[in-house]
NUBAPA-497276 format. One line per field, with one value per atom (N, C-alpha, C): residue number from 1; atom name; x, y, z. Coordinates in steps of 0.1 Angstrom, whole numbers, plus 5000, padded with zeros to 4 digits. Layout:
residues N
nr [NUM_...]
atom [CA_...]
c1 [X_...]
c2 [Y_...]
c3 [Z_...]
***
This chain:
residues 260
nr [1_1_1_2_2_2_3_3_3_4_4_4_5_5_5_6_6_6_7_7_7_8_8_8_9_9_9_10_10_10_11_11_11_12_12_12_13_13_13_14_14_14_15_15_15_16_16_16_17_17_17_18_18_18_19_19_19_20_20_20_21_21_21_22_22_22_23_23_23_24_24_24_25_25_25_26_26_26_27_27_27_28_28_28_29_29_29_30_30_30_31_31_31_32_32_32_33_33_33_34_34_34_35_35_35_36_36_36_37_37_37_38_38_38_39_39_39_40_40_40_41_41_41_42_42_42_43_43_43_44_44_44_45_45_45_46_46_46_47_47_47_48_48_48_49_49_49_50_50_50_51_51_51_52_52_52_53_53_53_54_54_54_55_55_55_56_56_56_57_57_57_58_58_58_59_59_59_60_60_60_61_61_61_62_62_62_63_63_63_64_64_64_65_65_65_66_66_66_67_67_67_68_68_68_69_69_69_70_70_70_71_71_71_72_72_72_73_73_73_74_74_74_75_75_75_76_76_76_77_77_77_78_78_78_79_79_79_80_80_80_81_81_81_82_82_82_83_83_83_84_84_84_85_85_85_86_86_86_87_87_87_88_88_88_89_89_89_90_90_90_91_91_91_92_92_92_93_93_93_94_94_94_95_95_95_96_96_96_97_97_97_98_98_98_99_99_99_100_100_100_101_101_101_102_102_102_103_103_103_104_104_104_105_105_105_106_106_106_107_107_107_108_108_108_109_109_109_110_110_110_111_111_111_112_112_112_113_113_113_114_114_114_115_115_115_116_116_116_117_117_117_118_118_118_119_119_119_120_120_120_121_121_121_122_122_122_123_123_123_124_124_124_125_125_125_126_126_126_127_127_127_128_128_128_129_129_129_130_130_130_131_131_131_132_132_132_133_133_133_134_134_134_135_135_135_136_136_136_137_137_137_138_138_138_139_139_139_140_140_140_141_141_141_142_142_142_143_143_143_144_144_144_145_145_145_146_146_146_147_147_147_148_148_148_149_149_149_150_150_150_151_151_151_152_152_152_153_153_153_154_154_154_155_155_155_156_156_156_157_157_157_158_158_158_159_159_159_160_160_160_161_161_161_162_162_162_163_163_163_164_164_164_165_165_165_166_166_166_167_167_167_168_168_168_169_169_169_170_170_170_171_171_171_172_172_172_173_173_173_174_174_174_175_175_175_176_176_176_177_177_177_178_178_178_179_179_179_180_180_180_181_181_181_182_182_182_183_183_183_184_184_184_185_185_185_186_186_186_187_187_187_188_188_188_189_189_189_190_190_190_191_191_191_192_192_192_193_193_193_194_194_194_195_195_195_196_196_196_197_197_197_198_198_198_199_199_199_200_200_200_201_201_201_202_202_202_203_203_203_204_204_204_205_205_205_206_206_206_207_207_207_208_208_208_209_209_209_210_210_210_211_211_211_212_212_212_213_213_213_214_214_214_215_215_215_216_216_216_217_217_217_218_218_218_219_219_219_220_220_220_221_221_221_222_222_222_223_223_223_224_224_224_225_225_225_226_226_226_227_227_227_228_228_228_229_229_229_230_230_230_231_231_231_232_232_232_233_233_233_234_234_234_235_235_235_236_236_236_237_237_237_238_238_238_239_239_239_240_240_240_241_241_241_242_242_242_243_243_243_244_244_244_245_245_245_246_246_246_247_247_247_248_248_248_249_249_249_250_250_250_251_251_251_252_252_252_253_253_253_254_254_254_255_255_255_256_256_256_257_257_257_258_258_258_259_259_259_260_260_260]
atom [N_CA_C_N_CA_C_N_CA_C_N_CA_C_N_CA_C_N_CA_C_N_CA_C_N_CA_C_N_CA_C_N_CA_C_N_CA_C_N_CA_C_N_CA_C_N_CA_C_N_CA_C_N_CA_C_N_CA_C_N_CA_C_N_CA_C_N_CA_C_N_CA_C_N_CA_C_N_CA_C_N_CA_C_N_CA_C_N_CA_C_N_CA_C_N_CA_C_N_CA_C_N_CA_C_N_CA_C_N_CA_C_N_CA_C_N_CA_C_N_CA_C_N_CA_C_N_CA_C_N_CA_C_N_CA_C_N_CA_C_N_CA_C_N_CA_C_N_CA_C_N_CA_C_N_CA_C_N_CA_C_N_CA_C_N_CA_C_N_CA_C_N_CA_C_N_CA_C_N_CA_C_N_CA_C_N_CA_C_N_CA_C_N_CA_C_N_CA_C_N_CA_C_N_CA_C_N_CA_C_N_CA_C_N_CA_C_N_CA_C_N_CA_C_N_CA_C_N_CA_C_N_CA_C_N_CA_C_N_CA_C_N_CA_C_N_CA_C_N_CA_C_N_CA_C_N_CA_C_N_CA_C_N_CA_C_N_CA_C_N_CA_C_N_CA_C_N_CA_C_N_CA_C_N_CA_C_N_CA_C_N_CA_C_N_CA_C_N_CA_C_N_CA_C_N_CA_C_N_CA_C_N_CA_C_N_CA_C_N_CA_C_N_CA_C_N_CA_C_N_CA_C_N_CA_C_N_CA_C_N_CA_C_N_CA_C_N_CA_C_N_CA_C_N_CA_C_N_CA_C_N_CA_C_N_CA_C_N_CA_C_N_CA_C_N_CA_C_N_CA_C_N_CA_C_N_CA_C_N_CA_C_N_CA_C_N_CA_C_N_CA_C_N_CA_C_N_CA_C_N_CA_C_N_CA_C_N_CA_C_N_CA_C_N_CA_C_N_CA_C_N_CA_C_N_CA_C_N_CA_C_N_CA_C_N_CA_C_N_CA_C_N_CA_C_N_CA_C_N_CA_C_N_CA_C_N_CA_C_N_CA_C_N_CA_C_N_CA_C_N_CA_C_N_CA_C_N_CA_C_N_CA_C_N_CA_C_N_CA_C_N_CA_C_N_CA_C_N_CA_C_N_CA_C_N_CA_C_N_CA_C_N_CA_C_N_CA_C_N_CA_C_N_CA_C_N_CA_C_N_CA_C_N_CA_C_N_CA_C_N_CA_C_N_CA_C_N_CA_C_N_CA_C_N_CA_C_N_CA_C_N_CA_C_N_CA_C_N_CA_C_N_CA_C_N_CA_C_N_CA_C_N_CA_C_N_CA_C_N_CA_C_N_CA_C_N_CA_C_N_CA_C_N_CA_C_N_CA_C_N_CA_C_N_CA_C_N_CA_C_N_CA_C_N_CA_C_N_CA_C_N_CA_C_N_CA_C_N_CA_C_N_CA_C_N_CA_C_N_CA_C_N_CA_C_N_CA_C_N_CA_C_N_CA_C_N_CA_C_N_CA_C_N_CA_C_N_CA_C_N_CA_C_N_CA_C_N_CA_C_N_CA_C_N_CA_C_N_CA_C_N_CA_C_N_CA_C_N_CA_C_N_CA_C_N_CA_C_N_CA_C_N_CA_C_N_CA_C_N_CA_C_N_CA_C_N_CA_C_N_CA_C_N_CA_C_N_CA_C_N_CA_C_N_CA_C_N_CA_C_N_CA_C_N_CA_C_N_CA_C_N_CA_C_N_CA_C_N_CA_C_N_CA_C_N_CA_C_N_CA_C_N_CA_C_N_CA_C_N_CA_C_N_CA_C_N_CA_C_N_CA_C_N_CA_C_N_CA_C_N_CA_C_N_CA_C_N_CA_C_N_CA_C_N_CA_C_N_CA_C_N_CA_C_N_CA_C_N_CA_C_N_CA_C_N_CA_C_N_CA_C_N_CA_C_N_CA_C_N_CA_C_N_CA_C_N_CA_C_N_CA_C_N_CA_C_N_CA_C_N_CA_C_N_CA_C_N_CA_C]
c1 [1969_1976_1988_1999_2011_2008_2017_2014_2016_2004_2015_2005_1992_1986_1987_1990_1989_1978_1970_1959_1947_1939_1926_1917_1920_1911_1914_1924_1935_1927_1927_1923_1909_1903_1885_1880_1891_1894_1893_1906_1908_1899_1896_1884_1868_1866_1857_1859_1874_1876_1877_1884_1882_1870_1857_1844_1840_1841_1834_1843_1854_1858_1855_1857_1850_1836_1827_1815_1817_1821_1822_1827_1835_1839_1835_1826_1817_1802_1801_1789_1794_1807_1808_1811_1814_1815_1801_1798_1780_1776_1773_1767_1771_1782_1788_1783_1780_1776_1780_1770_1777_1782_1770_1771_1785_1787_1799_1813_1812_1825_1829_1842_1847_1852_1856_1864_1850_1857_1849_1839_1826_1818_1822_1819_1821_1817_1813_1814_1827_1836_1848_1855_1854_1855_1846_1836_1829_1833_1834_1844_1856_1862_1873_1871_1866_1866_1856_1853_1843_1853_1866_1876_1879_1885_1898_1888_1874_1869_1867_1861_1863_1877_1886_1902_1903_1899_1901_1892_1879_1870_1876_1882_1894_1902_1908_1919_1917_1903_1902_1893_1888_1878_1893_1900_1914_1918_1918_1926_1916_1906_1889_1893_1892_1889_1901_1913_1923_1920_1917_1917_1901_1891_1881_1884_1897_1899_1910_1914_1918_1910_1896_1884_1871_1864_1857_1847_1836_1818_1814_1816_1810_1818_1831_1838_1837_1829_1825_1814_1805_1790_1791_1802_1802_1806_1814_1817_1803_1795_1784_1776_1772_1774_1784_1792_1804_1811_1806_1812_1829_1828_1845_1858_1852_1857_1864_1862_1866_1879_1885_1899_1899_1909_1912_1921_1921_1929_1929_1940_1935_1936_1924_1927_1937_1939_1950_1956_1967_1965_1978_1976_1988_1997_1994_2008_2023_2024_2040_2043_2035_2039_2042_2039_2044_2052_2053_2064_2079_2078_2090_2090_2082_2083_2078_2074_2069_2082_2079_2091_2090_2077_2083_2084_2094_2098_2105_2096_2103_2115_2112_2120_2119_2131_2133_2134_2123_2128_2138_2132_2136_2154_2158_2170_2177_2172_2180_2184_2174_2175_2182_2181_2189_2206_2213_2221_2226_2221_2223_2225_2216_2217_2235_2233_2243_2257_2259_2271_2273_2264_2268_2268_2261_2264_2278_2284_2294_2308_2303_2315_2314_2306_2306_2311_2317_2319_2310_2293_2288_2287_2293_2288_2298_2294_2283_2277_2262_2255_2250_2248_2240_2222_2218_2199_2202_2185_2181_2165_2163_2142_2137_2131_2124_2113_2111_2097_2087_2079_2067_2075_2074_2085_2078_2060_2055_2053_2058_2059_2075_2082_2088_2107_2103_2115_2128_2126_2138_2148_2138_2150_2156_2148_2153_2167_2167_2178_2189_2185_2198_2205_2195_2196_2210_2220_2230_2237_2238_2240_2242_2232_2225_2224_2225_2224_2204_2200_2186_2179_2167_2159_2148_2139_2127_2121_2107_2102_2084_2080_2068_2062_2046_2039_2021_2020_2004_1992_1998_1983_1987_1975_1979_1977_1967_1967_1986_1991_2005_2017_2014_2021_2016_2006_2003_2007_2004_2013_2023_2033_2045_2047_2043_2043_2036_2028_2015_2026_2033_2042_2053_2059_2069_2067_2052_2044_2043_2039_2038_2050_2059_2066_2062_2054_2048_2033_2029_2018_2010_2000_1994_1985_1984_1979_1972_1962_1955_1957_1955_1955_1953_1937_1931_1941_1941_1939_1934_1931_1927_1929_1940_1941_1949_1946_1954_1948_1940_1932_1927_1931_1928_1926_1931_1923_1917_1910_1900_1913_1926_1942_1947_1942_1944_1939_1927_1918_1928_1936_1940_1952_1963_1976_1972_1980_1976_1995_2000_2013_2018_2029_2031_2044_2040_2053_2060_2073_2082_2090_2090_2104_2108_2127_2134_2136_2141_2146_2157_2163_2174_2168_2157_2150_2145_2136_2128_2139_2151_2163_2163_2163_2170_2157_2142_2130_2136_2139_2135_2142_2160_2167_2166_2164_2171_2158_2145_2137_2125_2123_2109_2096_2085_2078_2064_2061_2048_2041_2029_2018_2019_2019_2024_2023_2025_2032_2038_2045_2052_2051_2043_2038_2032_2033_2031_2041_2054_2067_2068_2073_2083_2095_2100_2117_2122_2135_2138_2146_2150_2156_2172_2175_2190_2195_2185_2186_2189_2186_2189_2205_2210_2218_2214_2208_2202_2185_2180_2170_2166_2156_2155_2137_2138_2123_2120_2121_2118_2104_2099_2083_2074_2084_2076_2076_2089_2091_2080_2073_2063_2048_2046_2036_2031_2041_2044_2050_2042_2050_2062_2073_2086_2092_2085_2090_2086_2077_2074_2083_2084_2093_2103_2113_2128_2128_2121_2117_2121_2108_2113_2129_2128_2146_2151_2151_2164_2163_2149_2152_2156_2150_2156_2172_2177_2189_2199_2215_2219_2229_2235_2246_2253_2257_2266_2256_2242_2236_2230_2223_2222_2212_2204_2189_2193_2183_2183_2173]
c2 [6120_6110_6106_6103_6100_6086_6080_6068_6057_6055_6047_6031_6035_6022_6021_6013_6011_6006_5995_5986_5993_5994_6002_5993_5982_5971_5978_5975_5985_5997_6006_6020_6020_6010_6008_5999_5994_5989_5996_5999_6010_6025_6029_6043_6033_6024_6015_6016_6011_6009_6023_6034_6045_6049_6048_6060_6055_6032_6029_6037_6038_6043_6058_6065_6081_6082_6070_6072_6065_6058_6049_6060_6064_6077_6090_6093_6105_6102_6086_6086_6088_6079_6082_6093_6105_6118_6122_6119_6127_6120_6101_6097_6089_6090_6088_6091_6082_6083_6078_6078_6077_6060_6057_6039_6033_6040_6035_6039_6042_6051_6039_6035_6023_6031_6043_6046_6054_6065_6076_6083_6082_6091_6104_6114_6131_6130_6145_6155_6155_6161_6163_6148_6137_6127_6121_6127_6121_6133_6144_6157_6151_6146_6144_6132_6121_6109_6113_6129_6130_6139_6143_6154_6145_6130_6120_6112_6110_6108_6117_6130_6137_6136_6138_6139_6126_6111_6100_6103_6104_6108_6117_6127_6137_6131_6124_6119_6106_6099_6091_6102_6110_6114_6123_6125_6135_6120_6108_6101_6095_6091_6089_6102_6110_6122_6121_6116_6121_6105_6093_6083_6084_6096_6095_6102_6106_6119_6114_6097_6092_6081_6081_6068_6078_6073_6079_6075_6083_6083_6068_6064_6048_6034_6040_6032_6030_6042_6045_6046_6042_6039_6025_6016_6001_5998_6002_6001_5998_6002_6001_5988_5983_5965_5959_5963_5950_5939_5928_5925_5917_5917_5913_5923_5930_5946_5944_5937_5937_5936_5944_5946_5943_5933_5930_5930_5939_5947_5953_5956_5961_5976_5982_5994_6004_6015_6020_6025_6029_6035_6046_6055_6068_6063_6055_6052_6048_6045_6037_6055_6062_6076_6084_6080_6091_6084_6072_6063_6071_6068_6074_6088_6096_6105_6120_6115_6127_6129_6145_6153_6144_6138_6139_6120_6120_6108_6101_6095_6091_6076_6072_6064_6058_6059_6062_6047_6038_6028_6025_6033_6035_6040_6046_6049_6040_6034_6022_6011_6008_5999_6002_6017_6021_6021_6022_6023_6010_6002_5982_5982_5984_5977_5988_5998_6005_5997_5997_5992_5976_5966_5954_5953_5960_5959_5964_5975_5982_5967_5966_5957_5943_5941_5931_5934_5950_5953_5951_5953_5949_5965_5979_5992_5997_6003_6009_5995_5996_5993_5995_5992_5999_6001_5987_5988_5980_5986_5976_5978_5965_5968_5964_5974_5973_5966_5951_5948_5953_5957_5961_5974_5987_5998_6003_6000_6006_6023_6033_6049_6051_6047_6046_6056_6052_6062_6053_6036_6035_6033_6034_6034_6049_6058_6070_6072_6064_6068_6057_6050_6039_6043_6055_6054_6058_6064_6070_6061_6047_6037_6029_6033_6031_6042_6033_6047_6043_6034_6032_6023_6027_6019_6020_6003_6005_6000_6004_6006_6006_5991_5987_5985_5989_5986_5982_5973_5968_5981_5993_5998_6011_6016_6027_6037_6041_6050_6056_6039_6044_6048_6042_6051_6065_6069_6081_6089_6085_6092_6098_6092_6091_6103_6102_6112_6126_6123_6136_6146_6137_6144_6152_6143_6153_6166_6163_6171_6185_6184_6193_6197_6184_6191_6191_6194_6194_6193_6180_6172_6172_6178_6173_6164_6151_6141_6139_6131_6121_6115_6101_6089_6085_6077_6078_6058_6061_6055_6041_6031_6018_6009_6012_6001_6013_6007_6009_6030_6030_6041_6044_6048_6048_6062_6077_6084_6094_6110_6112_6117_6125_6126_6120_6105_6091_6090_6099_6092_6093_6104_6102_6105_6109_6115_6127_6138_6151_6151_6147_6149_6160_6163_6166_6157_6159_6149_6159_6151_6168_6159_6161_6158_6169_6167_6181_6179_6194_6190_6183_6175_6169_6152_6148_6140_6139_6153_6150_6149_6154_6151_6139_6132_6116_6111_6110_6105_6109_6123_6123_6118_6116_6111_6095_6090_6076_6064_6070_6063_6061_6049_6048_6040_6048_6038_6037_6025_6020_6010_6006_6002_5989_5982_5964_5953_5937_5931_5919_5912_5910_5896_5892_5882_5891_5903_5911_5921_5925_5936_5926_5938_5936_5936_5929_5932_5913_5919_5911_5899_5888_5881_5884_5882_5882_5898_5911_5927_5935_5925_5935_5931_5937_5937_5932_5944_5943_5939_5936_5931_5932_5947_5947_5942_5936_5932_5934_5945_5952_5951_5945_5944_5939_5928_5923_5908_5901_5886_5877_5881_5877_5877_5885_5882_5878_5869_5866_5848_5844_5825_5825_5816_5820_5810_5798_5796_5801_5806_5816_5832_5834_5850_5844_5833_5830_5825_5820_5815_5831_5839_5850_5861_5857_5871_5863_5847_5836_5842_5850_5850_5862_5875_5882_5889_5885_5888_5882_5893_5896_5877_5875_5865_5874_5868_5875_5886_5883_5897_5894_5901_5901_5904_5894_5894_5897_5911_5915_5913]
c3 [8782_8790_8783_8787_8783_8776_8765_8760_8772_8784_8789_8786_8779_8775_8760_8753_8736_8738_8740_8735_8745_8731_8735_8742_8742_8758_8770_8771_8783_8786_8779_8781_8784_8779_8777_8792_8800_8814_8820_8820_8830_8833_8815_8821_8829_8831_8832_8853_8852_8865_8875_8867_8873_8872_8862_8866_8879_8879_8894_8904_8906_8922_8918_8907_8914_8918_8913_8915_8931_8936_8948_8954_8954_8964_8968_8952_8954_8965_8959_8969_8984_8989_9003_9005_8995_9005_9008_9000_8999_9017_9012_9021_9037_9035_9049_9059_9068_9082_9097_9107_9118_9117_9113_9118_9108_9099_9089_9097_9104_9108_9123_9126_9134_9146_9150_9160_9165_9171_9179_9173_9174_9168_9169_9162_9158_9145_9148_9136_9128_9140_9136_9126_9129_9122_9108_9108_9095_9090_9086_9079_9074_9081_9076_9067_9070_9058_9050_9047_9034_9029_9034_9027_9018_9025_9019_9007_9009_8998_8987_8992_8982_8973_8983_8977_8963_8971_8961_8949_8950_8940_8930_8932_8918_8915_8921_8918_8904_8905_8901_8887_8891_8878_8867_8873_8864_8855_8859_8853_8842_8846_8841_8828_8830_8822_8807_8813_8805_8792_8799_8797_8782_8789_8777_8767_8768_8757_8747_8749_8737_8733_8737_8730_8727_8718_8707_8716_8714_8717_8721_8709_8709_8719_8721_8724_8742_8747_8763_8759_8753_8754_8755_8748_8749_8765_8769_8784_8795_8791_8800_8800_8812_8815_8809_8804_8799_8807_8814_8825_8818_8803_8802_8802_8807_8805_8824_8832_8847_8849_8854_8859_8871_8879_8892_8900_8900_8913_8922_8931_8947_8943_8950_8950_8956_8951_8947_8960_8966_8981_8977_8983_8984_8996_8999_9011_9006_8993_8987_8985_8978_8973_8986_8996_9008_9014_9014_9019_9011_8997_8989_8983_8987_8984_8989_8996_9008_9019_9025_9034_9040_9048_9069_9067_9070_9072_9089_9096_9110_9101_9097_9089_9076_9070_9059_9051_9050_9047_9033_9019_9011_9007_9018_9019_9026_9031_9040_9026_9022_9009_8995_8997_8981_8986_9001_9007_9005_9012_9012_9000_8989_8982_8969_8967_8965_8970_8980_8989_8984_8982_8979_8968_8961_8943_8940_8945_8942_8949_8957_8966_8949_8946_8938_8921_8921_8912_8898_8903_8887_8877_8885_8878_8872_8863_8854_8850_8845_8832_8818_8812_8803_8806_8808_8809_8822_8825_8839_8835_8844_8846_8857_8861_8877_8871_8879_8880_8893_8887_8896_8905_8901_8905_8912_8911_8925_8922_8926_8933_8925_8918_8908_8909_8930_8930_8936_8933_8932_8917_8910_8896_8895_8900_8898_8909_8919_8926_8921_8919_8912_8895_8892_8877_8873_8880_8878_8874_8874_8877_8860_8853_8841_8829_8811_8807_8802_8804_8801_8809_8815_8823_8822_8821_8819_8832_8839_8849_8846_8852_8849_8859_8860_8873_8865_8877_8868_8870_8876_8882_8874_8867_8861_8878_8875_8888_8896_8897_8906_8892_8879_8872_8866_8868_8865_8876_8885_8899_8899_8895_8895_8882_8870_8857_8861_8870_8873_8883_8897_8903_8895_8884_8879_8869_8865_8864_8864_8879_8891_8902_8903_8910_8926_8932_8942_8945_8952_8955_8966_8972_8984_8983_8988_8990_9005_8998_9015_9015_9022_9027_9036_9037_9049_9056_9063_9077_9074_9075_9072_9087_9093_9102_9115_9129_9138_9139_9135_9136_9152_9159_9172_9177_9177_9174_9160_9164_9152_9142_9147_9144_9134_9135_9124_9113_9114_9101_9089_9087_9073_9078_9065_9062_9055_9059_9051_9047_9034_9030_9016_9017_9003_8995_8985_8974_8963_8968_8965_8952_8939_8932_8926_8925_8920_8906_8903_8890_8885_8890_8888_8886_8896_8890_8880_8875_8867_8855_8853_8842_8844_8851_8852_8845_8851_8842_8826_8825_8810_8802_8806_8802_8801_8815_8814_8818_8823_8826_8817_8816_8805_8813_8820_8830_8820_8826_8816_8819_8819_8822_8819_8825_8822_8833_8829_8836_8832_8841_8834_8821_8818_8811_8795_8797_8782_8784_8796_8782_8770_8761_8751_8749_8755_8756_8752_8742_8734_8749_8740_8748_8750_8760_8768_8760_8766_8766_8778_8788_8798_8805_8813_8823_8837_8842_8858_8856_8863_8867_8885_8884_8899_8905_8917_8922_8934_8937_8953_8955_8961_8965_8959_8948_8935_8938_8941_8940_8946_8959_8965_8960_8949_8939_8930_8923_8911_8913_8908_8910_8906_8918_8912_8898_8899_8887_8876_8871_8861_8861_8870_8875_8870_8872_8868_8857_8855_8838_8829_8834_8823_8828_8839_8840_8831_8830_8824_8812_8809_8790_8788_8801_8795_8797_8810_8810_8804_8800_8791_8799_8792_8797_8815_8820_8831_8842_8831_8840_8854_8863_8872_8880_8886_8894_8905_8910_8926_8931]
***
């Protein structure tokens, strides 16, 4: 696994939080049934939400896997009942990753936004930069499209899962993902998303060059006071109390610099 946890609590969490969902997911492929299922009974429909669990279930044991292969014997034998060991968070969803980065798009919200926001930055004359930092970057493909913008950018999100995503895609290069359905499921068509996630190599130069993403938030980066320039918060400002959120951009942006 890429450094993207330093503190072995962290890593002793998280492989903790991933065995529960591969084990939570392996059991519903196994044991899924009719009475669990909300729309139209079928065959044809419990198959499919035992593919998309199956699908979550790997997904979670690859990261599980990579995660036991930097802690020692003893250190995953301690994990077991630990209840201070509890990580709280929502679980993970592939929908920001096909939102930004999957082919079939009926609309493109991501582009509508890197456009707006492109066009009023420029009208305001704040470019070039030197640094910027995405809080909470999510699927990690708007710093990559702004980064031209920048000669260094760092890019933080609380969930490992969505920054390993994001590293695993450039990876690979090309992704097929699930993602089942949760709401507004109306026929068996619905139950999931069958997508792929495409990045080029021209991105993956821009990660290697200019982007540094990593496992955080914002109350533990390390970034010195009044270091940055830009300061971006697309999908972040609404989660985070704002007087504490403006508290920290105040310290860390540079004089003159600039909160979006």
């Amino acid at each position: 696994m890429p450094n993207l946890l330093i503190d072995k609590r962290q890593k002793l969490k998280w492989f903790k939080y991933t065995s529960e969902l591969e084990f939570s997911f392996e059991r519903m492929a196994k044991d899924l049934k009719y009475d669990d299922i909300l729309v139209e009974e079928s065959e044809e429909r419990l198959n499919m939400l035992k593919k998309v669990n199956t699908f979550y279930k790997f997904f979670y044991s690859k990261i599980k896997e990579e995660l036991k292969n930097e802690l020692s014997a003893e250190d995953v034998l301690s994990i077991v009942g630990n209840t201070e060991l509890e990580i709280s968070i929502h679980t993970f969803t592939f929908r920001y990753l096909i939102r930004d980065w999957g082919l079939n798009k009926k609309y493109d919200q991501r582009q509508k936004i890197v456009s707006f926001l492109s066009k009023k930055l420029n009208d305001l004359n704040v470019f070039p930069a030197d640094t910027a930092l995405f809080l909470g970057c999510g699927s990690g493909r708007y710093p990559v499209d702004l980064a031209h913008y920048y000669k260094k950018i760092d890019a933080f999100d609380s969930s490992l899962p969505m920054i390993w995503s994001i590293l695993n895609l450039k990876k690979i290069k090309k992704w097929r993902v699930l993602h089942k359905i949760e709401k507004n499921c109306r026929k068996i068509s619905d139950t999931y998303q069958d997508e792929e996630l495409v990045i080029t190599d021209e991105q993956i130069r821009i990660i290697d060059e200019k982007i540094n993403f990593f496992v955080g938030d914002l109350n533990s980066i390390e970034l010195h006071s009044s270091s940055v320039n830009h300061i971006y918060s697309i999908y972040f400002t609404d989660v985070f109390p704002l007087k504490l959120l403006l508290t920290k951009i105040d310290f860390l942006l540079k004089n003159y610099g600039l909160f979006v």
